[in-house]
N, C-alpha and C positions, 0 to 999 in steps of 0.2 A: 590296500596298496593302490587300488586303482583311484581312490577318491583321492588319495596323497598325490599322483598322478597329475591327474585335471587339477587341481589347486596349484602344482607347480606351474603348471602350460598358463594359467589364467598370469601369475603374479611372471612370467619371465612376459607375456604380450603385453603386461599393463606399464612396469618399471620403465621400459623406452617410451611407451606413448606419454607417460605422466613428466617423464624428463623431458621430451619437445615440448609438451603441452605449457610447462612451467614458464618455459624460455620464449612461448608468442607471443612478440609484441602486443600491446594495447592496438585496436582498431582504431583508426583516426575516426574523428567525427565527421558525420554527415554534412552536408550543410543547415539541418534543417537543427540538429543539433547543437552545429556551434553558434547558430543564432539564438537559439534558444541560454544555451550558457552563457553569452555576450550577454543577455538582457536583466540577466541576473548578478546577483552578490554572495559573499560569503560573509560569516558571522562567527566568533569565537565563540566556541561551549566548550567547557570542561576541557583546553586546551587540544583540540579538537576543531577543523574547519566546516563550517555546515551549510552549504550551497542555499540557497532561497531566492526564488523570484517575486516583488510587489511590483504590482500596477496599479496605478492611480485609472480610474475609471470614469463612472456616471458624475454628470454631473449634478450640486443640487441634494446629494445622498450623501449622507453619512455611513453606512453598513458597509461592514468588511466582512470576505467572507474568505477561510481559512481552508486549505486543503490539504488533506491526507492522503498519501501514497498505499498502495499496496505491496507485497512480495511478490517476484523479484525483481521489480520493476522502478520507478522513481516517479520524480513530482512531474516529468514529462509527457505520465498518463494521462493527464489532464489539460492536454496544447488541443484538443478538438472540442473544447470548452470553455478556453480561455476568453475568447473575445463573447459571446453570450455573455458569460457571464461579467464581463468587463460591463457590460452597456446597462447591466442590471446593478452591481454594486461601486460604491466609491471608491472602495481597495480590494485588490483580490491577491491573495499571498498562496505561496506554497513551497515547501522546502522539502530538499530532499534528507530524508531520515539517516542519521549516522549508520555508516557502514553499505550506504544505498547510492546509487547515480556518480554525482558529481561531489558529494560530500568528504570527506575523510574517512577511511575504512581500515581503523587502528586492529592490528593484532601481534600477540595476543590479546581477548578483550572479550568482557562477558558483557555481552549486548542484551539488552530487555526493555521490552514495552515501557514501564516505570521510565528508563531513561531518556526512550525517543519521547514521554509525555514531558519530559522537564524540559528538553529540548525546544518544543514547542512550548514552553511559557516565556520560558529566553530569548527565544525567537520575538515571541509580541512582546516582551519588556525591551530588547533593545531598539523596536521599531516605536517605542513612544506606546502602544493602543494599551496597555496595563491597567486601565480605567475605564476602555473600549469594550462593549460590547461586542462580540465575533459570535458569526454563524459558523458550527462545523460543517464541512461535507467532504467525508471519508470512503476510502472504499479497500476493502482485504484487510490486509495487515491494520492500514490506518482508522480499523473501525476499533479496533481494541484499543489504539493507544487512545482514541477518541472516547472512549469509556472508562479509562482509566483518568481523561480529564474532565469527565463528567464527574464520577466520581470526587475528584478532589473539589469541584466546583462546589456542588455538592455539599460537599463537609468542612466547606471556608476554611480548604487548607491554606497557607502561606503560600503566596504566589501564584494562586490557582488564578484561572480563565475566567472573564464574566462571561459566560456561555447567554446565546442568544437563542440559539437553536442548534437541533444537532440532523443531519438526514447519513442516512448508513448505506451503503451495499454491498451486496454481495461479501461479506465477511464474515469468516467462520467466529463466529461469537459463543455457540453454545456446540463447547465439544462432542456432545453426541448426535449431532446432525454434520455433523465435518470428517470430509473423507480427503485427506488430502494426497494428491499426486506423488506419483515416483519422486518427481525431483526433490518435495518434501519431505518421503520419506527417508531419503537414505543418508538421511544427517550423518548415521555412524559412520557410513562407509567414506573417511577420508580420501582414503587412497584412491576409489573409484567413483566419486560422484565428483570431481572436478573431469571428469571423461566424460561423466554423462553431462554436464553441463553445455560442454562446445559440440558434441556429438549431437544429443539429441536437444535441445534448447527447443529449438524451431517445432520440433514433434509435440515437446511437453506444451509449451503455450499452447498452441493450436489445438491442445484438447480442450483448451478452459475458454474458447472462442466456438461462436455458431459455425456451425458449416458454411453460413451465406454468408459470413462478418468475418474470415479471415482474413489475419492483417497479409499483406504485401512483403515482398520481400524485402524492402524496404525497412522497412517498420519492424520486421521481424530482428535487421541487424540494427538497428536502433535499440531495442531491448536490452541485445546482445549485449551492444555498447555498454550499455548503461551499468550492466553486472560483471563487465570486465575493469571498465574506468578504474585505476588505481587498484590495482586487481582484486577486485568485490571479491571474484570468485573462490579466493581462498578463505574470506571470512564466511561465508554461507553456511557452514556447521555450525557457525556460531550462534547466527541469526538467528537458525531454524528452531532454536529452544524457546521462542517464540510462543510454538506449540505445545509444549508442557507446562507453559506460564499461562496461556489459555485454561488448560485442564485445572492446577494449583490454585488461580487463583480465580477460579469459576463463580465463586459467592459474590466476592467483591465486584465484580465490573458486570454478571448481569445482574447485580441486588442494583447494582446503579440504574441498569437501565429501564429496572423493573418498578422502580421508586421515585425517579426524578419527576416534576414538575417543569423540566423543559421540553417546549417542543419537539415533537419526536417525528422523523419520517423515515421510510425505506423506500430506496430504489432497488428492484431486484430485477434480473436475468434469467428467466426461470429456467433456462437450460442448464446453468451453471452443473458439473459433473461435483464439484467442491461442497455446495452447497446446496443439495438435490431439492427440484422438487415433487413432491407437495410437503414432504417432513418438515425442509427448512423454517418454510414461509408459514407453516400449520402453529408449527411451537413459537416463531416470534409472532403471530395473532392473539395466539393461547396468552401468552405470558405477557407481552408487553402493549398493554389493549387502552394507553393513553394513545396508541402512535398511528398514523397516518400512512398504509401503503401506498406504495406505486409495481404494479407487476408487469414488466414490457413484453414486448412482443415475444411470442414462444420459441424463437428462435435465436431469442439474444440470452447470451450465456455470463459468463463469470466477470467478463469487463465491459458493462453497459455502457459508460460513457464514451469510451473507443469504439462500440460495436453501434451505439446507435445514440448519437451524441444529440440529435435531435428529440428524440424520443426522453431521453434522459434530462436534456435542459426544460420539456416541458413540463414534466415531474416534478424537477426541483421548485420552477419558480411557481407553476400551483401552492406548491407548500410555504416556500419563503413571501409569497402575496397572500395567504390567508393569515395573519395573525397582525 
């Protein structure tokens, strides 16, 4: 009786909060945001609108170099890298992934890696590069879809990437070194993980950040934005199976990684809580021993490019100027 109790007290405090919470306006955007969406385009997939910013860059250079977003975050992880990297390639692209940022966030709708990689081939067929050679450089979420187009690269499926090179971070790639977060796990709990969302957001990222590299409050409702826009936050359960398509299809995308003949690098965080170390970084040495690390300073954690964008752009272009 008493456990009947407390389960009633929980769902009579949750049903009002979940009913304001339903009815919060979207956050306007920042200004650093809507300049950012200004500079960008949309593109049709699969009847479906999918945000993506190109910049034309270096002069002189042909290389285009493609970026992958992580969970739950969008292709705006990557504005403390944009211009580096600009001065180093001719194009630099990145889109934000269905159901992510500024994209379209259809539901109901069974979201999967497979689809955000097709996404990304559509992506560079309707910008013309389908015959172009592209660098990957991924991070979280966007390392798997980045493997699952290795993969197709790979095995000259229809449509696939001419993959140039691929660098990785911080991405739980091999499900038994991945520990992921509250806000990941409680994919089941509909009813109460859209609370935890607006409640503790701020709390969950800042664990997957240094102690010295947390973002700003600023930056923190930036995020926020971006998992709100077009209300993400109700597709999130969706997303999250994400994590089971990791474990499922565990052969396929690290046989890929284990087996390719492309360039391989990692940029890692070694604080990352997601991606611990020494386990993480131990088994991708063990296992994928074609490939090139980078381990930054011990204090930078789960989003190195944010946390230490200097550090991070050294790393890459080491590896994209050695070959």
């Amino acid at each position: 009786m008493i456990g009947r109790e407390w389960w009633l007290h929980v769902a009579l405090l949750c049903v009002p909060l979940l009913a304001v919470y339903l009815h919060i306006p979207q956050p306007q955007l920042s200004p650093a945001l809507h300049t950012w969406r200004s500079s960008g385009r949309f593109f049709s997939f699969r009847g479906n609108n999918i945000f993506y910013k190109d910049s034309f860059g270096a002069v002189g250079s042909s290389d285009v170099v493609v970026l992958l977003h992580g969970f739950p975050t969008s292709g705006y992880d990557w504005h403390k890298v944009w211009e580096p990297l600009n001065q180093r390639f001719n194009r630099v692209i990145a889109l934000d992934f269905l159901g992510f940022g500024f994209s379209d966030k259809p539901r109901p709708h069974q979201y999967s890696i497979f689809e955000q990689a097709s996404a990304v081939e559509a992506l560079i067929t309707h910008l013309g590069l389908a015959d172009q050679k592209v660098n990957l450089l991924s991070h979280d979420y966007g390392d798997t879809v980045a493997l699952e187009l290795l993969y197709r690269s790979d095995h000259n499926r229809t449509g696939h990437l001419a993959i140039n090179s691929l660098c990785l971070s911080n991405g739980g790639i091999f499900p038994e070194t991945h520990y992921p977060r509250l806000m990941q796990k409680v994919k089941d709990l509909f009813m109460i993980k859209p609370l935890c969302l607006i409640v503790s957001l701020t709390s969950r990222i800042g664990d997957v950040f240094g102690p010295y590299t947390q973002p700003t409050e600023a930056e923190y409702w930036d995020m926020w934005t971006g998992v709100r826009f077009n209300d993400g936050n109700l597709v999130m359960d969706s997303i999250l199976q994400y994590i089971n398509q990791r474990l499922k299809h565990r052969d396929r995308w690290v046989g890929a990684l284990t087996s390719t003949s492309t360039p391989l690098h990692m940029i890692y965080g070694p604080l990352d809580p997601v991606n611990p170390h020494p386990q993480f970084i131990h088994l991708y040495q063990k296992l994928v021993r074609r490939s090139t690390v980078s381990i930054l300073d011990e204090h930078i954690s789960h989003y190195p490019q944010l946390e230490d964008p200097t550090g991070f752009m050294n790393a890459y272009l080491n590896f994209i100027n050695s070959f």
